[in-house]
ZALO-799698 format. One record per residue (C-alpha): y, z, x. Coordinates in steps of 0.001 Angstrom, whole numbers, padded with zeros to 6 digits, always signed. Layout:
N
YZX...
end
This chain:
249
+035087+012733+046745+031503+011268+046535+032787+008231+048733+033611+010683+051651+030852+013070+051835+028436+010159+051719+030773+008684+054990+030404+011764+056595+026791+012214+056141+026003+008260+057517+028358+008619+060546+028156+012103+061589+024463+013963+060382+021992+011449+060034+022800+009968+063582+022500+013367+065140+019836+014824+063293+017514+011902+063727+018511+012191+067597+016897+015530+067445+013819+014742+066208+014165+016945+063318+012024+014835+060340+012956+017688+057649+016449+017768+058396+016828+013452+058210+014715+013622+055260+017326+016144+054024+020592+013894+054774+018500+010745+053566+018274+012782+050046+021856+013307+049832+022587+010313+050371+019906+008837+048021+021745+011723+045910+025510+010571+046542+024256+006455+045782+023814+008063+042472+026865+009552+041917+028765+006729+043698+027370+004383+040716+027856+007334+038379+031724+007013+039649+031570+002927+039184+030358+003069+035939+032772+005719+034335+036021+005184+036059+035594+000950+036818+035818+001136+040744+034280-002470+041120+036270-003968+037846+032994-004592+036235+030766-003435+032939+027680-002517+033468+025312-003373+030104+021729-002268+029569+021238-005443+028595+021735-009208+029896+024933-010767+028854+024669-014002+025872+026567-016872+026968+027245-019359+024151+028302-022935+024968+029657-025471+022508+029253-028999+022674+032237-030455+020887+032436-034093+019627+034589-036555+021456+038400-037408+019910+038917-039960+017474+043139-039276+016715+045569-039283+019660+049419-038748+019797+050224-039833+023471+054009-038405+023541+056541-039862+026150+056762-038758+029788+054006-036683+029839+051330-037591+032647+047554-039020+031358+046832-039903+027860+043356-038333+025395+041094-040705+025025+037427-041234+022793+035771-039687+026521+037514-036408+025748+036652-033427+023543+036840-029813+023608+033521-028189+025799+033034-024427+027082+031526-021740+026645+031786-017727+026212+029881-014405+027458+029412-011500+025491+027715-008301+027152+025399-007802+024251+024436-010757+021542+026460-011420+018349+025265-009467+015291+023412-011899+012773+024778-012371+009040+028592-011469+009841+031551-012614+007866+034650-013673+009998+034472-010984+012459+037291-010998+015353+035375-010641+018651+038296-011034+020798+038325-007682+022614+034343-008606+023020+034967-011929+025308+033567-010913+028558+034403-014244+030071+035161-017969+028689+036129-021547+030183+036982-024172+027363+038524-027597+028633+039864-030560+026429+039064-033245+029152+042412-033088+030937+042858-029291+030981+040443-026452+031717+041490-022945+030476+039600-019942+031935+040298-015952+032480+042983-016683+035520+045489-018848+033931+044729-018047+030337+044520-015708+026499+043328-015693+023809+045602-016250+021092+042799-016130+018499+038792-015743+018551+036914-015250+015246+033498-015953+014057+030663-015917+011022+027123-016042+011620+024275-016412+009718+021021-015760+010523+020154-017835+013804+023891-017872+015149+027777-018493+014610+028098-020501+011215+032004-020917+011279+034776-020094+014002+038324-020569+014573+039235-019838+018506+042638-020603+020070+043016-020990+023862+046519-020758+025809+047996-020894+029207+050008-018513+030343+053804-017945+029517+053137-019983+026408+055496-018470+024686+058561-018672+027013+059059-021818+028060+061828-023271+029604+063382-026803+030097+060705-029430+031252+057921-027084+031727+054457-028084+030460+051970-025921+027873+048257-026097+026911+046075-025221+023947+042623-025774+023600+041633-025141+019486+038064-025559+017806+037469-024427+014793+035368-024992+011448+038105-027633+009701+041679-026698+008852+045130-027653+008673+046273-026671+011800+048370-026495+013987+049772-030092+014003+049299-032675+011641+047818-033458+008043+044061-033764+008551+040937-031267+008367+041556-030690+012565+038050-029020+014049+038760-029929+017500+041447-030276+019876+043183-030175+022966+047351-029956+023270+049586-030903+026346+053087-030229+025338+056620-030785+027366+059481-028299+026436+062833-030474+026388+065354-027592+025581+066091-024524+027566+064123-022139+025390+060537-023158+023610+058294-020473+022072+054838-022734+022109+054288-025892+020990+057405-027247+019248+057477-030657+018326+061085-030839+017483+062233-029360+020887+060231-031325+023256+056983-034008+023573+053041-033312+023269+050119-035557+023564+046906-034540+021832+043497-035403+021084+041505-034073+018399+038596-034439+015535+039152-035110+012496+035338-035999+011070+033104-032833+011787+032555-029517+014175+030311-029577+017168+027442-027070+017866+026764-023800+019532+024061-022983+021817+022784-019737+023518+021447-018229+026742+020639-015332+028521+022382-014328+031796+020321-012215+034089+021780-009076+034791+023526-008344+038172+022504-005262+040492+025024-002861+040887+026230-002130+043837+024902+001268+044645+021545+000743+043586+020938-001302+046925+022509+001502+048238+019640+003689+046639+016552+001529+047756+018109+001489+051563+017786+005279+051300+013908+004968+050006+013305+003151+052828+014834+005777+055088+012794+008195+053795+009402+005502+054222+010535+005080+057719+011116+009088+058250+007638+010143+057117+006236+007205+059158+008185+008921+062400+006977+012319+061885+003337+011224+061572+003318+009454+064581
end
């Protein structure tokens, strides 16, 4: 509704009442539009028109450095091998920062945005979940974490098509193998006609991962982006600057 009266105003009343010299009456139109820029980001905000959250404050991005692989399992017919180069890297954004002194808090539905990669593989928003995203923090920043990236259609897999999972975490068993894994990165074949993740006895994987200790967390502010109908509202201020200007001369 908003959207059209503020069309109708910019291509039918301002045109014509600024042809007729009238400074009260542009003044007027440049208020309701100044008036509907307000109401147009009123309408963004509650209802999501641009698929974006707005915040009140600048977003946290937290990057992790991982350490680089030191176990490999470089399974047959799969392209590229892990090497001691590789490791798990990335980072995510939260709109506001993580709360301080928390004990394994899911954050999950909190991710704003997030790109891990393993050195061969780079998981991100577009071709991506997550499967599981958990943290503790102390009080300077996350303490211990156990996150679990995966490509799409993980779960349904069928004959000869290829998998990822990127996994860093503070030391378990998990998911493959018998050492304290913190780190790695999976590429996994499916050999059957049905494969529900990463199976190793119905197809091949290679892997790389860390065995000897976690890597470290960093964070950063994000400045916060303008919305788009606040440049709408400073355009109409300096309508308004222009208007008076007019009228005095």
């Amino acid at each position: 509704m908003h959207n059209n009266m503020f069309k109708r105003c910019v291509k039918s009343e301002l045109p014509e009442l600024t042809k007729s010299g009238s400074p009260f009456y542009s003044a007027l139109c440049t208020c309701k539009i100044l008036a509907m820029s307000y109401s147009i980001y009123y309408e963004q905000y509650l209802y999501g028109e641009y698929n974006m959250k707005i915040s009140l404050y600048a977003s946290s991005i937290y990057t992790y450095e991982g350490n680089q692989f030191v176990e490999f399992n470089d399974g047959p017919g799969i392209p590229g091998s892990y090497d001691t180069s590789m490791g798990v890297n990335g980072f995510f954004e939260l709109l506001n920062p993580l709360s301080l002194n928390t004990n394994a808090i899911d954050i999950a539905h909190l991710v704003h945005d997030y790109e891990f990669t393993d050195g061969r593989n780079l998981l991100d928003p577009s071709n991506s979940y997550i499967h599981l995203f958990s943290v503790s923090t102390n009080g300077t920043g996350i303490l211990y974490w156990s996150m679990d990236f995966r490509l799409n259609g993980y779960d349904n897999l069928g004959y000869n098509d290829s998998t990822v999972r990127i996994i860093t975490r503070t030391g378990t068993n998990f998911p493959l193998g018998n050492n304290n894994i913190f780190d790695q990165g999976i590429t996994y074949t499916c050999l059957e006609h049905n494969c529900s993740g990463v199976n190793i006895l119905k197809g091949v994987y290679d892997d790389g991962a860390v065995i000897v200790n976690a890597g470290s967390w960093s964070e950063s502010i994000s400045p916060v982006p303008l919305p788009p109908a606040l440049v709408l509202f400073v355009s109409g201020i300096f309508c308004i600057i222009g208007f008076n200007k007019r009228y005095r001369s």
